[in-house]
C-alpha positions in Angstrom: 9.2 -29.6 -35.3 9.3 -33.1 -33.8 13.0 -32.4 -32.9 12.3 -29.1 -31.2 9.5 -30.3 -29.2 12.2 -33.0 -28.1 14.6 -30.9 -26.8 11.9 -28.4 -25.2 10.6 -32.0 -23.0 14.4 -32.7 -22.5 14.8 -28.7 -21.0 12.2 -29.4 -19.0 13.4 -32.4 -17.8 16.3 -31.0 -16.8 15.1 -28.0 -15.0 12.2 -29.7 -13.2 15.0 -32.1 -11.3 15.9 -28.8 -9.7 13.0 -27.7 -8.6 14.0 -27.3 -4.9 17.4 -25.9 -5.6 17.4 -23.3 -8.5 15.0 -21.2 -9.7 13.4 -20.3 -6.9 13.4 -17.1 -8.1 11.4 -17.5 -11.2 8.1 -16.9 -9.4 5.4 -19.0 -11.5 1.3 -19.2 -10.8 -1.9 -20.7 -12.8 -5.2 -19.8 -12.6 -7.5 -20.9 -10.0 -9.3 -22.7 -12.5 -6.1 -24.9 -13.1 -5.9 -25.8 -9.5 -10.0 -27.2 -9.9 -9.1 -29.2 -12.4 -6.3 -30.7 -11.1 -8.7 -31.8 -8.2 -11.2 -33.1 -10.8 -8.5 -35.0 -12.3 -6.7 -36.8 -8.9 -9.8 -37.2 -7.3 -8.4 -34.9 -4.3 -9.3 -31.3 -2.4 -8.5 -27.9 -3.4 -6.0 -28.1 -0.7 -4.3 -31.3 -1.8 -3.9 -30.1 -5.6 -2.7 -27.1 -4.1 0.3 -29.6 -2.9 0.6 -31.1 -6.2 1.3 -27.8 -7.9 3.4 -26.8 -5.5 5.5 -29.8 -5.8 5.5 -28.8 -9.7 7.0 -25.6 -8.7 3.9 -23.7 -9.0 3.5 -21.7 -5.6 0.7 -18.7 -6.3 -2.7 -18.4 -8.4 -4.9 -16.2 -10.2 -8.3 -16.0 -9.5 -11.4 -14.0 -10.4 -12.5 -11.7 -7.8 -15.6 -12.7 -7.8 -14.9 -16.6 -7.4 -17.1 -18.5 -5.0 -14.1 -21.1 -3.9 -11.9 -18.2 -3.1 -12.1 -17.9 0.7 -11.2 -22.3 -0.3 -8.5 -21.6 -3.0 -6.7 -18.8 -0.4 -6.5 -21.9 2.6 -4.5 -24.2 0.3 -0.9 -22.8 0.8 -1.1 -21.1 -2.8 -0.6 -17.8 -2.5 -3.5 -15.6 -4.3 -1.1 -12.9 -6.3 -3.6 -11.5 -8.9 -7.2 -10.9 -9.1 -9.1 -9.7 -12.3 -12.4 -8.4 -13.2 -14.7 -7.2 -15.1 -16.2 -3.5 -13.7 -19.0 -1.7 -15.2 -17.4 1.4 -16.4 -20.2 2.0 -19.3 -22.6 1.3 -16.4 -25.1 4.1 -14.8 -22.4 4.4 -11.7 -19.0 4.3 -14.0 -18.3 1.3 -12.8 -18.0 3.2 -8.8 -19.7 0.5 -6.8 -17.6 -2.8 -9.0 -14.4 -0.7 -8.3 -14.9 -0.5 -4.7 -15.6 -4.2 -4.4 -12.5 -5.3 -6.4 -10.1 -3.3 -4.2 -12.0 -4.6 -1.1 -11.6 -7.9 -2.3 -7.9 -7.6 -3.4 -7.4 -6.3 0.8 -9.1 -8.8 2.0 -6.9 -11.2 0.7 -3.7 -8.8 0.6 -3.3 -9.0 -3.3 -1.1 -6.4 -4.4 -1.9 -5.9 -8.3 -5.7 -6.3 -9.5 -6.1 -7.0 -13.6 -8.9 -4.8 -15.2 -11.0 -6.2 -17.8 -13.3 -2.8 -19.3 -16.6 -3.1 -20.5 -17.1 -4.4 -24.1 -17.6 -1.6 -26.8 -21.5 -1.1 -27.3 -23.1 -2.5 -30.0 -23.0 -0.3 -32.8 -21.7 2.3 -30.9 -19.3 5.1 -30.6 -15.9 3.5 -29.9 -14.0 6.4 -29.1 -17.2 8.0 -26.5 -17.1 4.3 -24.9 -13.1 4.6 -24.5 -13.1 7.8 -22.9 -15.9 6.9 -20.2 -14.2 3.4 -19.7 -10.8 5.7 -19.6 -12.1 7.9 -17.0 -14.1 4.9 -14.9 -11.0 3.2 -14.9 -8.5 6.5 -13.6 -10.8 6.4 -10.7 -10.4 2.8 -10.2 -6.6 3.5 -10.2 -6.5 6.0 -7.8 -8.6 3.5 -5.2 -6.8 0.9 -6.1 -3.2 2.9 -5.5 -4.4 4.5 -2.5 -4.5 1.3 -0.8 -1.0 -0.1 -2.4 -2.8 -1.7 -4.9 -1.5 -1.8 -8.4 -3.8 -2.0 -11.3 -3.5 -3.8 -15.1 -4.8 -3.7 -17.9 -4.0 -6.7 -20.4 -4.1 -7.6 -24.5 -7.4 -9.2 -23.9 -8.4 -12.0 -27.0 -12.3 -11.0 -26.9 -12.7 -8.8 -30.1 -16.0 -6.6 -28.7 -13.1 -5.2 -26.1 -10.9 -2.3 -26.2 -7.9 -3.8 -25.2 -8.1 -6.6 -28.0 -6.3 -3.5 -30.1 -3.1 -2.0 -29.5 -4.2 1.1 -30.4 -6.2 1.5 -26.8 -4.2 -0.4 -24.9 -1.6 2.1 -25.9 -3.9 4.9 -25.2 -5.0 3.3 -21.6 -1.3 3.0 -20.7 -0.5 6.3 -21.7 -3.5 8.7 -20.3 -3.0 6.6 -17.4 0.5 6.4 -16.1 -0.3 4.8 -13.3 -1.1 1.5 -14.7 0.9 -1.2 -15.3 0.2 -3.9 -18.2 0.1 -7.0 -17.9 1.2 -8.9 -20.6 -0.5 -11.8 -22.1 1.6 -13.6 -24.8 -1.5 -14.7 -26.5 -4.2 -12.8 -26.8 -3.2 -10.7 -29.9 -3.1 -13.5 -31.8 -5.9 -15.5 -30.2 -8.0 -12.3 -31.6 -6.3 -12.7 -35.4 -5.9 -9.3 -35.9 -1.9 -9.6 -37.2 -1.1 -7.5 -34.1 2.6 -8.0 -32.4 2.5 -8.7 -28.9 6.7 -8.1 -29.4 5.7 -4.8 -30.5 3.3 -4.3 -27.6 5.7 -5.5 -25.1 8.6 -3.0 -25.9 5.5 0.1 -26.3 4.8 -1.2 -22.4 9.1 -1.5 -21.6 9.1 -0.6 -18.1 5.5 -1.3 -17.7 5.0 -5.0 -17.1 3.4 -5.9 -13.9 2.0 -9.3 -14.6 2.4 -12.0 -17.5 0.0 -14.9 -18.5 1.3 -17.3 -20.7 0.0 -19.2 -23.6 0.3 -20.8 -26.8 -2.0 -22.0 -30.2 -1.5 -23.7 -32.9 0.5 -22.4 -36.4 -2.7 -23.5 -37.6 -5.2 -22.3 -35.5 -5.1 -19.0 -33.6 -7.7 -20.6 -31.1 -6.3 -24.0 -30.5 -3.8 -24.1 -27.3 -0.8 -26.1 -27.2 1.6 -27.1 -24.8 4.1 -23.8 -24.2 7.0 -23.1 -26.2 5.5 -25.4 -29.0 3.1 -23.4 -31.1 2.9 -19.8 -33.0 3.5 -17.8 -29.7 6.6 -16.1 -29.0 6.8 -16.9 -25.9 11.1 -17.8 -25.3 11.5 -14.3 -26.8 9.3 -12.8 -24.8 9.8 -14.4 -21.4 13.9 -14.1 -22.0 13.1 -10.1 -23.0 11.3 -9.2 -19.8 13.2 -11.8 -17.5 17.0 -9.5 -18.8 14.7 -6.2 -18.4 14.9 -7.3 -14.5 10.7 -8.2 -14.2 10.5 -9.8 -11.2 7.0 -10.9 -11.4 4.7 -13.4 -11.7 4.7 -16.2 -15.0 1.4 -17.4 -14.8 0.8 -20.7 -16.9 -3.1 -20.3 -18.5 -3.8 -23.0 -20.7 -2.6 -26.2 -19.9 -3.0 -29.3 -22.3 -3.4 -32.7 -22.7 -4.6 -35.8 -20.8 -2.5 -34.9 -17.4 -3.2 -31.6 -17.2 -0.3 -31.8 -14.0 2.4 -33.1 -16.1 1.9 -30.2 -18.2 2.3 -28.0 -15.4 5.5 -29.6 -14.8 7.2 -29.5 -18.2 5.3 -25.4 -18.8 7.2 -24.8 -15.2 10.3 -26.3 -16.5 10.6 -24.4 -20.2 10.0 -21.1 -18.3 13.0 -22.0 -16.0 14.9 -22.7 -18.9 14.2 -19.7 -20.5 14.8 -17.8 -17.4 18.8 -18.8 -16.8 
């Protein structure tokens, strides 16, 4: 392991000192979340983390649409390229009045792809009468959403009260709905310990990928995150798999480690590269 781990730093080494002169194609975000904490950590602005980041080769963000430091976050140069949310589709409206917020939001800002988080199962209840209203709250969602050149996701989500914690409905999602794209998170499936394959997942959704987060936990522990490219996650096979397919996308780094949360984001930014040529 120790070996490995060396010669991931020493590809990321390597690929960061090009940072300005290959890659640039390789388009790779973090959450907003990532860009507070970087703040937190230098003792800087929003805006001036932004620069950080951006000289770590990170140049867009994910953010809730909901986020109070949004109309912040979109001034710092980062580019906002995915919100999500969470809409109300078991909800007295089906979700109507959440919908049409998250697609105003996502033009507002001129965010092209909006990540749909569906309600939790009810407690107790009937899984498959929840899927079919989520199902339906979330067609009409789509149809918004695509009417204004939006696209819409739905992602392997780690929380196991939601539908799209199992395979089974996201399958079903992706396949009433052809509309939707997923976006693939590399791991959630195992975050929610189920023995489910995200590899599996990701060739069911081949052609389908609109968006990728990117994570990793422990061999040990499906809940503990480690630095990218050294845990249980397949992430090299799966970043490789869709970067051949021809995704042009967004990477979006999620969990970043350690005491300098920054120099993670440089060596995560430089193993994607490397896995990327």
């Amino acid at each position: 392991m120790k070996k490995y781990i060396v010669s991931l730093l020493a590809a990321a080494a390597v690929a960061g000192c090009c940072i300005c002169n290959c890659g640039e194609s390789i388009k790779i975000s973090v959450f907003s979340s990532t860009v507070e904490r970087v703040a937190k950590a230098k003792g800087v602005s929003l805006g001036e983390s932004a620069t950080l980041l951006a000289k770590a080769g990170v140049t867009g963000f994910d953010s809730g649409y909901k986020d109070p430091k949004l109309p912040e976050l979109a001034k710092t140069g980062l580019k906002p390229i995915n919100f999500f949310g969470w809409p109300k589709f078991l909800g007295p409206d089906g979700g109507a009045k959440d919908s049409d917020e998250f697609v105003a939001v996502a033009v507002k800002y001129g965010v092209s792809r909006i990540m749909v988080v569906p309600d939790e199962f009810s407690k107790d209840g009937d899984q498959e009468a929840d899927y079919v209203r989520i199902r339906e709250g979330l067609r009409k969602l789509v149809a918004k959403a695509n009417a204004a050149g939006i696209t819409v996701t739905v992602e392997d989500y780690g929380g196991t009260g939601n539908p799209c914690s199992y395979t089974k409905y996201l399958k079903r999602f992706l396949t009433d709905i052809p509309e939707i794209g997923f976006a693939l998170d590399s791991g959630n499936l195992y975050y929610a310990g189920r023995g489910e394959d995200i590899l599996e997942m990701m060739r069911f959704a081949e052609g389908r990928v609109r968006h990728a987060h990117l994570k990793d936990q422990t061999k040990e522990n499906n809940r503990k995150y480690t630095t990218l490219g050294t845990g249980a996650v397949p992430n090299e096979a799966i970043v490789r798999h869709v970067h051949k397919a021809g995704y042009d996308g967004w990477y979006t780094l999620e969990n970043l480690v350690g005491d300098d949360i920054l120099a993670d984001v440089r060596r995560q930014v430089g193993v994607v590269r490397s896995w990327c040529k």
